[in-house]
GUFISE-691468 format. One record per residue (C-alpha): residue number from 0; residue in one letter; chain; x, z, y. Coordinates in steps of 0.5 Angstrom, whole numbers. Last residue first. Example, Ala and Ser with C-alpha at 12.3 -4.5 7.8 and 13.67 -1.06 7.14 Angstrom:
SITE   seq   type   mol       x       z       y
SITE     1      S     A      27      14      -2
SITE     0      A     A      25      16      -9
REM end
This chain:
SITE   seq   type   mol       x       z       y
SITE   177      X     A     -25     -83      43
SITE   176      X     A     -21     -85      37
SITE   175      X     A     -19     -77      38
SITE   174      X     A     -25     -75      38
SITE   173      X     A     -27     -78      32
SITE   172      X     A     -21     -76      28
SITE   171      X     A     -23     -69      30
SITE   170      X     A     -30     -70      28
SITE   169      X     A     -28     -73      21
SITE   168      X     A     -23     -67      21
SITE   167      X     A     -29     -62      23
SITE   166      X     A     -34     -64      18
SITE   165      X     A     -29     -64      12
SITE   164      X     A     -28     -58      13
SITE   163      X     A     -31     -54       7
SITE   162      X     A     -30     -60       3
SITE   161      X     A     -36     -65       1
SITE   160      X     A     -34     -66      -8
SITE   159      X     A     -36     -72     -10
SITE   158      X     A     -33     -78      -6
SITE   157      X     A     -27     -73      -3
SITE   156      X     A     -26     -67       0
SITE   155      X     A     -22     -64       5
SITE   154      X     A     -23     -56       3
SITE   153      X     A     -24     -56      -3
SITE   152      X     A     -20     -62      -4
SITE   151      X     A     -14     -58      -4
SITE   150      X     A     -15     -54     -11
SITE   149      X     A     -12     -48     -12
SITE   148      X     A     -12     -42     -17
SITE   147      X     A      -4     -42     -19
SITE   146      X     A       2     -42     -15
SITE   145      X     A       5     -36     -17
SITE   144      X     A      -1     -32     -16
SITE   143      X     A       0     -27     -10
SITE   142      X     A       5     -34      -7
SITE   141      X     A      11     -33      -2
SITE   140      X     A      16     -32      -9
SITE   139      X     A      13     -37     -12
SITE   138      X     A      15     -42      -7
SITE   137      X     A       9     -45      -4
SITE   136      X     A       5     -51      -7
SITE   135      X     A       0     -56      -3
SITE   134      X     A       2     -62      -2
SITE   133      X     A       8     -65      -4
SITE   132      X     A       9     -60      -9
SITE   131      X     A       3     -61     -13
SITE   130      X     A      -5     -59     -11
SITE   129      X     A     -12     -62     -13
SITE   128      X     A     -13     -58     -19
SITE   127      X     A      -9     -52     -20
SITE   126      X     A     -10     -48     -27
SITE   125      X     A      -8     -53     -32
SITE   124      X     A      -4     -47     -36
SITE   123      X     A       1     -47     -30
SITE   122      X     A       0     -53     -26
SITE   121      X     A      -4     -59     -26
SITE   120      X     A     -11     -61     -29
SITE   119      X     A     -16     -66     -28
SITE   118      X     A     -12     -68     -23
SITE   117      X     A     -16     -73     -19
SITE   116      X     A     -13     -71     -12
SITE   115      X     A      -6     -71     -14
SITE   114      X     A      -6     -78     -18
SITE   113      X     A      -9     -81     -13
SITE   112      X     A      -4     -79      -9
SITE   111      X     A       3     -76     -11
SITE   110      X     A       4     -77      -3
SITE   109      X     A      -2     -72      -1
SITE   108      X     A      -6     -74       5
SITE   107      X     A     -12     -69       6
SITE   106      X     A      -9     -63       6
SITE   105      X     A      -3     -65      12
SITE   104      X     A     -10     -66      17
SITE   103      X     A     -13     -59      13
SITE   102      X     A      -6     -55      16
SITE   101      X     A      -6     -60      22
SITE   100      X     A     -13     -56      24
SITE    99      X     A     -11     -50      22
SITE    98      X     A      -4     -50      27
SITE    97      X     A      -9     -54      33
SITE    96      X     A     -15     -48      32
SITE    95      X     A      -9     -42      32
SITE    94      X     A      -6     -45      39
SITE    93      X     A     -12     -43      43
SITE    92      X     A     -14     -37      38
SITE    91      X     A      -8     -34      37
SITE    90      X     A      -4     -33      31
SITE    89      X     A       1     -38      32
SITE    88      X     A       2     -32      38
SITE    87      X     A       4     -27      31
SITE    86      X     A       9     -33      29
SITE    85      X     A      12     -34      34
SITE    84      X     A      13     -26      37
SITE    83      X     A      16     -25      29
SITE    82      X     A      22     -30      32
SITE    81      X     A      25     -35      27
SITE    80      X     A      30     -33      22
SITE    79      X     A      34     -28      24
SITE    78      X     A      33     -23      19
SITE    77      X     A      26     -19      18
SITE    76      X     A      23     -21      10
SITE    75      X     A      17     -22       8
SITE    74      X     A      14     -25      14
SITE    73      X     A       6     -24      14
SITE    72      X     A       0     -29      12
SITE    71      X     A      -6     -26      11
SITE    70      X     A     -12     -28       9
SITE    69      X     A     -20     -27       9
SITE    68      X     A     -26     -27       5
SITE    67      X     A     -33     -23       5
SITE    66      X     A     -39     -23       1
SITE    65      X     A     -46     -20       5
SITE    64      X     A     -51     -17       1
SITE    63      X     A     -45     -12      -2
SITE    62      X     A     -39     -14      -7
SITE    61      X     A     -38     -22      -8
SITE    60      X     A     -30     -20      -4
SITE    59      X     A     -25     -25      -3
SITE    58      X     A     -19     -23       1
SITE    57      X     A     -12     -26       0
SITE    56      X     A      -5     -23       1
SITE    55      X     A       0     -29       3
SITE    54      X     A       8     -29       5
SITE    53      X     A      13     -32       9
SITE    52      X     A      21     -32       8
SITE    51      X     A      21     -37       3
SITE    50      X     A      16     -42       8
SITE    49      X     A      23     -41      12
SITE    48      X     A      20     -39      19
SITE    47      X     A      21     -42      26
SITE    46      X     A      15     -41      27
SITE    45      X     A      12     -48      28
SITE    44      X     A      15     -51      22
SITE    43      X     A      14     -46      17
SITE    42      X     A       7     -45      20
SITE    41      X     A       5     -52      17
SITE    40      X     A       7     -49       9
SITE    39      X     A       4     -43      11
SITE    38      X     A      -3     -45      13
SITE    37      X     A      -4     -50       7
SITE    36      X     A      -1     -45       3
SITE    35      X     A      -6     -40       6
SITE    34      X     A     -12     -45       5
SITE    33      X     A     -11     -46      -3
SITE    32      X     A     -12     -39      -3
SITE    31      X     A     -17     -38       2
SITE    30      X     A     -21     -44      -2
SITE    29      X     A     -19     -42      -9
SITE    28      X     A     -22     -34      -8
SITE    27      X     A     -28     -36      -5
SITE    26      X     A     -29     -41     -11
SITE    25      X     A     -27     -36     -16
SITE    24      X     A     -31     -29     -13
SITE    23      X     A     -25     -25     -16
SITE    22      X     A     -20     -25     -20
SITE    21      X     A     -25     -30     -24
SITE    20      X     A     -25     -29     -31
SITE    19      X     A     -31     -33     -33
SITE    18      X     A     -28     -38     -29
SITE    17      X     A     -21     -37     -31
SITE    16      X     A     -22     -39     -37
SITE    15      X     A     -26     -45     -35
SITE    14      X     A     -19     -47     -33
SITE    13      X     A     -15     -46     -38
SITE    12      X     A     -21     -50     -43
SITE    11      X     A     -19     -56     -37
SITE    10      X     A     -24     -57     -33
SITE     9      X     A     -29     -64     -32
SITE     8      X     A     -28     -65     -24
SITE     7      X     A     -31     -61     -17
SITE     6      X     A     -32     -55     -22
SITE     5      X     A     -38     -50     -20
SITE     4      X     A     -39     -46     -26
SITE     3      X     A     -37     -39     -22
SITE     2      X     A     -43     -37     -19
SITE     1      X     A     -43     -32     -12
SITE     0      X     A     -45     -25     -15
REM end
């Protein structure tokens, strides 16, 4: 089992809670988690898609040698907005790298900043860390949790957390700077 002490900042007693009580393998679950609602708030725009009409299932799992993770994000509801065919070809990998790179490019800048990113502890219960509704929150009826277990400096970082993608973002804005 992957450990749950990590904690990019001094946790809340909900926090730590919830890590001994994890839904599942917590750090997995909070960076799929934290990534689909980065993913959806981005694919709003380019789908045609409201953000309440979008939905996410998140996949994490410790059990086996080898722990796996995954998301899903589908549409909730079938009336005229936007076109399934869109959202299916955002899905593709030659337009999937530009979404998901927006996505992390959107979650490293957040409006409610310091404030957001050095958050303690925000939400329901204190259960988010980094995420508030400029930058990171959905509509409770589009999230599996109701807009709990996310912290966007997973995958940004910052001066004491490294973020899953920041390696790519730096490479990104290095490119572009050329």
């Amino acid at each position: 089992m992957v450990s749950t002490d990590f904690c990019p900042v001094e946790c809340t007693p909900a926090v730590q809670v919830a890590r001994r009580n994890p839904p599942h393998s917590f750090t997995a679950y909070l960076l799929l988690h934290t990534l689909a609602h980065l993913l959806m708030r981005r694919l709003e725009f380019q789908s045609g898609y409201s953000a309440s009409s979008l939905s996410e299932r998140i996949y994490a799992s410790n059990d086996g040698p080898d722990p796996q993770g995954g998301l899903l994000i589908y549409t909730s509801s079938g009336d005229a907005q936007g076109t399934l065919g869109g959202l299916v070809r955002l899905g593709e990998a030659r337009y999937f790298s530009r979404l998901l790179l927006g996505a992390v490019e959107d979650a490293d800048r957040c409006s409610n900043n310091p404030v957001c990113a050095e958050s303690r502890g925000q939400g329901m219960n204190s259960l988010n860390l980094a995420a508030c509704h400029a930058c990171t929150l959905i509509s409770e009826t589009s999230c599996e949790r109701n807009n709990i277990y996310l912290d966007r400096r997973l995958l940004v970082g910052d001066e004491s957390v490294p973020g899953f993608f920041r390696t790519v973002l730096m490479d990104a804005r290095a490119s572009i700077q050329g």
